[in-house]
N, C-alpha and C positions, 0 to 999 in steps of 0.2 A: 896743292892738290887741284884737280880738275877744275871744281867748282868754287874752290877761292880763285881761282885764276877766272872765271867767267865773271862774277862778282868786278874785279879788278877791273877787266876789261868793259865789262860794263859804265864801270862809273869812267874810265876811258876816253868811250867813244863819246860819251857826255861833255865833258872837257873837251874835247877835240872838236865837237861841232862848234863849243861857247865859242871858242876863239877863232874857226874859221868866220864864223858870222862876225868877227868884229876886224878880223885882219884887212877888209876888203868888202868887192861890192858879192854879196852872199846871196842874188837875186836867181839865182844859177844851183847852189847849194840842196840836197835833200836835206827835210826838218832831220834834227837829233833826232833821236829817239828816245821815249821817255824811260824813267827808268824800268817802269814796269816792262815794257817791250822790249829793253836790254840785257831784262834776265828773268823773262818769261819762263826759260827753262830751268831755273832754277827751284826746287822746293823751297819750302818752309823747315822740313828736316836736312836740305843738303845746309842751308843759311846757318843753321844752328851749330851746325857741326862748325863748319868755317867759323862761326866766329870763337867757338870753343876753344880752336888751333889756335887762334890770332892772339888768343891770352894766357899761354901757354903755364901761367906759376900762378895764375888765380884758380884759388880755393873752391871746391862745390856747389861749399855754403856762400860762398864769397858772387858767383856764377849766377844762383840758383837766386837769390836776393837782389840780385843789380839787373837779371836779363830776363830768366822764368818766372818770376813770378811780379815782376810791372807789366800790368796790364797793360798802358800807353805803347812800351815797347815791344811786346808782344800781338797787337793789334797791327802797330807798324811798320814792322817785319812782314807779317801775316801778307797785309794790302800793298805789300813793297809801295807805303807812304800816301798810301790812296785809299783812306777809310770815306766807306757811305756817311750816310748821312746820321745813322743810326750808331754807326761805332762811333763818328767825329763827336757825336753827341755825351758817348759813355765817356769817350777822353776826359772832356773839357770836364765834367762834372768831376771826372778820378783826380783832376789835376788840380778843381779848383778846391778841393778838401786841403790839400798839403797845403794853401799860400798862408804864409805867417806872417805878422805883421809886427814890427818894434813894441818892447810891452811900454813903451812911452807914445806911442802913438806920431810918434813923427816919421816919415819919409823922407826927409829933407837931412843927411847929416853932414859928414865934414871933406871935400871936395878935395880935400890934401891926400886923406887918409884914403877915398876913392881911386886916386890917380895913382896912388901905389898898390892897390888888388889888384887892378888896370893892368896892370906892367908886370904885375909878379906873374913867375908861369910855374911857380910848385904848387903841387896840387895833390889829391888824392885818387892816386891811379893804382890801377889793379892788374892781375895779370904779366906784367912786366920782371924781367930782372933789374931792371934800372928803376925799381918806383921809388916815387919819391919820399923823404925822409918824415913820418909822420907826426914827429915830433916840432918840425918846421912850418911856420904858419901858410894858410893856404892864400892863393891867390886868384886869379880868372884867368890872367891872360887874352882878356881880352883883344888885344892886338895882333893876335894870332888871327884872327875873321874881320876886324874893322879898321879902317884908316879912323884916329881920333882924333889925331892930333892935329894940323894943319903945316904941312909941311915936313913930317915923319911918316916912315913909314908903317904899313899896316897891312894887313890879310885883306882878300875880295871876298871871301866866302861870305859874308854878310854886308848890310849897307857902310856905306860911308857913316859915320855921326858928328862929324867934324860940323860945326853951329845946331849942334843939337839944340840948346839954350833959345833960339828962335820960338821953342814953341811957347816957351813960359814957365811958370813953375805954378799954373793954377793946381788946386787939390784937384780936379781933374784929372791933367797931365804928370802929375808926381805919382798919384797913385798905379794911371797905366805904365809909368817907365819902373813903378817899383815893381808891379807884378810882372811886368818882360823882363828882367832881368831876375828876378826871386824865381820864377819859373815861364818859361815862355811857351809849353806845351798847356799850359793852363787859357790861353789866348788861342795858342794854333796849334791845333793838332797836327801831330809827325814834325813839327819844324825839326832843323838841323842845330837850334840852339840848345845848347847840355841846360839842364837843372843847375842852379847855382845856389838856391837857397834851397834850408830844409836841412833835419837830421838826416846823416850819411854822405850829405852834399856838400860842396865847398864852402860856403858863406854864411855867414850868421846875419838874422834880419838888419842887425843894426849895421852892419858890413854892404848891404846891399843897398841900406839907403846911404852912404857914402860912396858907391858909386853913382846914384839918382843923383846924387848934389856932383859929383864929379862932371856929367851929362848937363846938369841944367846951371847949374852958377854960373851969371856970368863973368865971373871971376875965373874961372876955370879956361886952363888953356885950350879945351876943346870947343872956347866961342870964342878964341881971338886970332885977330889975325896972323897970317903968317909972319912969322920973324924975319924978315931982311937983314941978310950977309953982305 
């Protein structure tokens, strides 16, 4: 329909500047454009609807639980990703109620067990005819958005974390890599990274501090060097 198609071409023309500006000298190039000014003309009720289309076998209830009524996603739809200062505010507060923490109190678990959520890409998807089987344990798939490995390949949507492990494993730093990856809309409002922890959500606390130890062991292959062939 029209307005998934503008959506589309929206996020588009966004990729298409990314990589002009990196193909060459982009000194010459007009800025992207943001997204808000990509689909200015889009409503709030044309969005809804599109994404309604886009999940064609998901439930009402199923709909009405994952998209209308999260207040986070519906703020950032609304500001197509661009809440004040005031919404940015109600976010972090709505997101920092859901962070759960190990009932052992550790963040730190088993970096083997990490490196296989990591990698697993089943998951609990909605809307699909092809979703995944829910009886099959769930994974992140994080290698879909990050290079981790050092020498494997990986997605750009998010940073590199390949020598993650440089920053340490103080309770400082274990605690912010538990909450970025248990929920990262509880740090950044609107980011692009899904919920991974939490009832309804992929990973259970003690799952997400095995990927924390995946990230910071240095044991873990995402702090060693590349392999030599």
């Amino acid at each position: 329909m029209q307005h998934s198609l503008k959506i589309i071409l929206g996020g588009c023309l966004l990729a298409a500047g990314s990589a002009a500006a990196f193909a060459g000298d982009a000194t010459n190039l007009p800025p992207a454009p943001s997204w808000a000014e990509a689909n200015k003309h889009v409503t709030y009720d044309e969005f809804m609807q599109a994404a309604k289309e886009s999940f064609p076998y998901a439930t009402p209830e199923q709909f009405k639980l994952r998209v209308e009524n999260d207040l986070t996603l519906k703020t950032c739809n609304e500001s197509m990703d661009q809440p004040n200062a005031q919404q940015a505010a109600a976010i972090l507060e709505f997101e920092k109620k859901r962070l759960v923490f190990p009932a052992d109190g550790k963040l730190l678990g088993d970096w083997k067990k990490g490196e296989e959520i990591a990698k697993s890409t089943t998951g609990d998807r909605i809307g699909f005819a092809d979703a995944d089987d829910p009886s099959h344990p769930n994974g992140s798939n994080c290698f879909a958005c990050h290079v981790m490995i050092p020498g494997q390949p990986g997605g750009n949507m998010g940073p590199s974390l390949v020598d993650y492990g440089k920053r340490g494993q103080s309770p400082a730093i274990l605690k912010y890599t538990y909450e970025h990856v248990y929920d990262a809309k509880a740090l950044v409002p609107c980011t692009i990274m899904p919920r991974y922890g939490g009832e309804g959500h992929l990973l259970t606390a003690e799952q997400v501090a095995d990927i924390v130890a995946f990230l910071t062991d240095p044991q873990s292959p995402v702090n060693q060097p590349e392999a030599k062939h």
